[in-house]
C-alpha positions in Angstrom: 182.7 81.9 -81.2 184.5 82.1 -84.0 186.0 85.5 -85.2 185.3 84.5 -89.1 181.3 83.6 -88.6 179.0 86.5 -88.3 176.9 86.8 -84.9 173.8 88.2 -85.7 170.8 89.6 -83.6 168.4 90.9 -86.4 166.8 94.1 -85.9 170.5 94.8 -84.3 173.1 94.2 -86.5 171.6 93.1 -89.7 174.4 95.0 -92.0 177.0 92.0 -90.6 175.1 89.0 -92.7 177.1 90.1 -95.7 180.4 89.2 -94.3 179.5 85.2 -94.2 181.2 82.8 -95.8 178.7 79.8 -95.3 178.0 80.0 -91.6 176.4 82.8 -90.0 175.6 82.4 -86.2 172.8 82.8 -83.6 173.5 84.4 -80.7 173.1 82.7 -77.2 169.0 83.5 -75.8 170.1 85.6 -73.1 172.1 87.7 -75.2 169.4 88.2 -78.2 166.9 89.5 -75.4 169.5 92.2 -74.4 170.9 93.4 -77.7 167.1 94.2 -78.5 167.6 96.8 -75.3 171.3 97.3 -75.9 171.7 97.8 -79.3 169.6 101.2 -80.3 170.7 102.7 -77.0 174.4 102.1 -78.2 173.8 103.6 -81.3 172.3 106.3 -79.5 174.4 107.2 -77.3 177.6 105.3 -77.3 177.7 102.0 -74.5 180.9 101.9 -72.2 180.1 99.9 -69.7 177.1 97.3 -68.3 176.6 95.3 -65.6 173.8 92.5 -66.5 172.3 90.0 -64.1 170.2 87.2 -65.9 167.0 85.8 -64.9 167.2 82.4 -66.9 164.2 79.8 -67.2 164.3 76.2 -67.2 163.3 75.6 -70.9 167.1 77.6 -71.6 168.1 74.3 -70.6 165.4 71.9 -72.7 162.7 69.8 -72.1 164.9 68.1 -69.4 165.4 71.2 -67.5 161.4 71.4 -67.7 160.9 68.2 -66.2 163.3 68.2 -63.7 161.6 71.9 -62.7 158.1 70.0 -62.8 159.1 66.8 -61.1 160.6 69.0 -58.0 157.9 71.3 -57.2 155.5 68.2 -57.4 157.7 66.6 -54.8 158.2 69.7 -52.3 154.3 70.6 -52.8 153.8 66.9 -51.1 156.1 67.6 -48.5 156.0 70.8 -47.9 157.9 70.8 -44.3 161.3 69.9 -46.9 160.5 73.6 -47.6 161.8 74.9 -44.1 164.9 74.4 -41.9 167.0 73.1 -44.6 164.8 70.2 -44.8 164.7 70.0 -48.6 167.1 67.2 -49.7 168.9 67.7 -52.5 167.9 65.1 -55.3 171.1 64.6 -57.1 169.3 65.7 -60.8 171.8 66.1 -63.4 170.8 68.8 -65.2 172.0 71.7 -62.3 173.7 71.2 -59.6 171.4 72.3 -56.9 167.6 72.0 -56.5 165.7 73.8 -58.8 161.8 73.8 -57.3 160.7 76.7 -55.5 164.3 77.9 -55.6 167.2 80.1 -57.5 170.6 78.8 -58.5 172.9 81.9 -58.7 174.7 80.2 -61.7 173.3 79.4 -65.3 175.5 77.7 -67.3 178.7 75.5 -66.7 181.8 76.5 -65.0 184.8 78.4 -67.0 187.5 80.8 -66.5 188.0 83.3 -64.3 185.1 81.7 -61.8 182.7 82.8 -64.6 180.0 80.6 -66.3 180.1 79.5 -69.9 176.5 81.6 -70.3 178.3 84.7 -68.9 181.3 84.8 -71.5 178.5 84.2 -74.0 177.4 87.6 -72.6 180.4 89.7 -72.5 181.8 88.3 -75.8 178.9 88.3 -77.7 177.7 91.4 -76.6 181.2 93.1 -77.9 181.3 91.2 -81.1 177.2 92.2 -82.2 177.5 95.8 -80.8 181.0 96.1 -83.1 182.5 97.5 -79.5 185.4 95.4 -77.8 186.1 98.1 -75.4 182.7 97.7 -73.4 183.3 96.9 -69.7 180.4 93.9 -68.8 180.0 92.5 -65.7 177.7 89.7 -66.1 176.1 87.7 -63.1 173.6 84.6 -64.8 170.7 82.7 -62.6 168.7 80.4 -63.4 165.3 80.7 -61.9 161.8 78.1 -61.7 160.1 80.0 -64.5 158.9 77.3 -68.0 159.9 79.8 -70.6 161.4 83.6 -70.5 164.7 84.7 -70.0 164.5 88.4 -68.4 167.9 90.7 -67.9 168.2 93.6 -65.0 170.9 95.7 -66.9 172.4 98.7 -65.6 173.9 100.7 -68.5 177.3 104.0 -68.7 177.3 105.6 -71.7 179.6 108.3 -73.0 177.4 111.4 -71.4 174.8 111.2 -69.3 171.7 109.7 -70.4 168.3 111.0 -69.4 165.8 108.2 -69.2 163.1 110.1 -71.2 165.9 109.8 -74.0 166.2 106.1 -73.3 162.5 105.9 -73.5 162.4 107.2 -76.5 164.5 104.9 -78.6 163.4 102.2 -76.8 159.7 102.8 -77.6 160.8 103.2 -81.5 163.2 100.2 -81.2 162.3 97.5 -83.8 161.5 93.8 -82.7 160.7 95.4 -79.4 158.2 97.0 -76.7 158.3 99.3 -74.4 156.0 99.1 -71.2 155.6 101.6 -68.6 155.8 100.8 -64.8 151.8 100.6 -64.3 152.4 97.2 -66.6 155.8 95.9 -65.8 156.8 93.4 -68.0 157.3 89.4 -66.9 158.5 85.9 -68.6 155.3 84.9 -68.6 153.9 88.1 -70.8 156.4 87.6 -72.9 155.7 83.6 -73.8 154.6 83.2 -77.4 155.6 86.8 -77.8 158.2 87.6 -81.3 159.0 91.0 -80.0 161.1 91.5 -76.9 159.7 93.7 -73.9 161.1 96.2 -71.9 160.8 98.0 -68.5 161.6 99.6 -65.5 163.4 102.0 -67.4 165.2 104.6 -64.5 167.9 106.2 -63.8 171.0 105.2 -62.1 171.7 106.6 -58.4 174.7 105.0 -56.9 176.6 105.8 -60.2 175.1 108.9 -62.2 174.4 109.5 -65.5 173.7 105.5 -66.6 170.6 103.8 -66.8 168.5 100.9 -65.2 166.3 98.6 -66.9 164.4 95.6 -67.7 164.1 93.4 -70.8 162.4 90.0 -70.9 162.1 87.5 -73.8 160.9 84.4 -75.2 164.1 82.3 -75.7 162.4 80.0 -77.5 161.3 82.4 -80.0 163.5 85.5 -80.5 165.9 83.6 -78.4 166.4 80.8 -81.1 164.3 80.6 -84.1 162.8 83.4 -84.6 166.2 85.2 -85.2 167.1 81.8 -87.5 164.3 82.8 -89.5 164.6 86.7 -89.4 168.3 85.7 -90.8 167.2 84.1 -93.2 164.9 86.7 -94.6 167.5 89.0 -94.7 169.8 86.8 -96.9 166.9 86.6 -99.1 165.7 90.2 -99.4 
């Protein structure tokens, strides 16, 4: 990421495409979904502090991640007894590093600093560049998970009062590029699949630490995850 190169989540921070000089850049998938959660409620109400734990599908990683999902559960659904007793043998895929069929790998991404994925810099970094806030406190935990398409994000979110979650509810349900659903419909991956706008639920408040709020927001990262947002950027530059 470099400091020069704008990182843009339209909807979010469209103001920062004038600042290019050539390049501006899209944000990783997991990150798009949350800033469309993140972003009014910032502006709202100030963000200090996150903690964010990613639910990433297979398709995050491309069609091979896909078929390696695919070819996996086909094999355990044959043998389903490899299911139980630590029976299932692992089948040394190179796309993650553990079996990915019927099962979730607590670690998206590849291995950096600080014990920390790759993915979950992406989150902390980019968060604090697209939100203009480098004094946010994230503590990012990313998964992936047997899901084709959807990335979804359980964030729990501090802000500099106490926030109410009828107030988060309503700038979330006027939030651009987004939806708001109520718990009656919570909101999954696969509602989200072929879906431009991001969607959002579970919206609650915080109990173990006051004053913050809990929530849910789930994505297409093939669409507002990639090129939607290259397209909504582009519009922009044009308009």
């Amino acid at each position: 990421m470099r400091e020069d190169v704008p990182l843009v989540v339209a909807k979010v921070n469209d103001s920062a495409v004038v600042a290019h000089r050539g390049i501006i850049a899209n944000p990783n998938c997991t990150t798009m979904a949350l800033m469309m959660a993140a972003g009014p409620l910032h502006r709202s109400f100030g963000l200090e502090r996150m903690v964010a734990t990613s639910y990433q599908s297979t398709s995050g990683s491309g069609q091979k991640g896909i078929d390696v999902l695919l070819a996996e559960i086909d094999a355990l659904r044959s043998d389903p007894e490899a299911m139980v007793d630590g029976g299932w043998v692992d089948p040394g895929n190179t796309v993650y590093t553990r079996p990915i069929g019927f099962n979730v790998l607590p670690l998206a991404g590849s291995m950096a600093d600080a014990g920390y994925t790759d993915e979950e810099w992406k989150l902390v970094n980019e968060t604090r560049k697209i939100l203009d806030a480098p004094g946010i406190r994230i503590e990012p935990t990313c998964v992936r998970v047997p899901t084709l398409v959807g990335h979804g994000i359980a964030a729990s979110m501090w802000f500099g009062d106490a926030v109410d979650p009828a107030e988060a509810r309503a700038v979330l349900a006027s939030a651009p590029g987004a939806q708001l659903w109520d718990d009656e419909k919570v909101p999954t991956a696969l509602d989200s699949a072929g879906l431009d706008d991001v969607l959002i639920g579970r919206v609650r408040a915080t109990i173990g630490d006051p004053g913050g709020i809990n929530l849910w927001v789930v994505g297409d990262n093939l669409r507002k995850g990639a090129a939607l947002n290259a397209v909504e950027i582009a519009e922009l530059l044009l308009a």
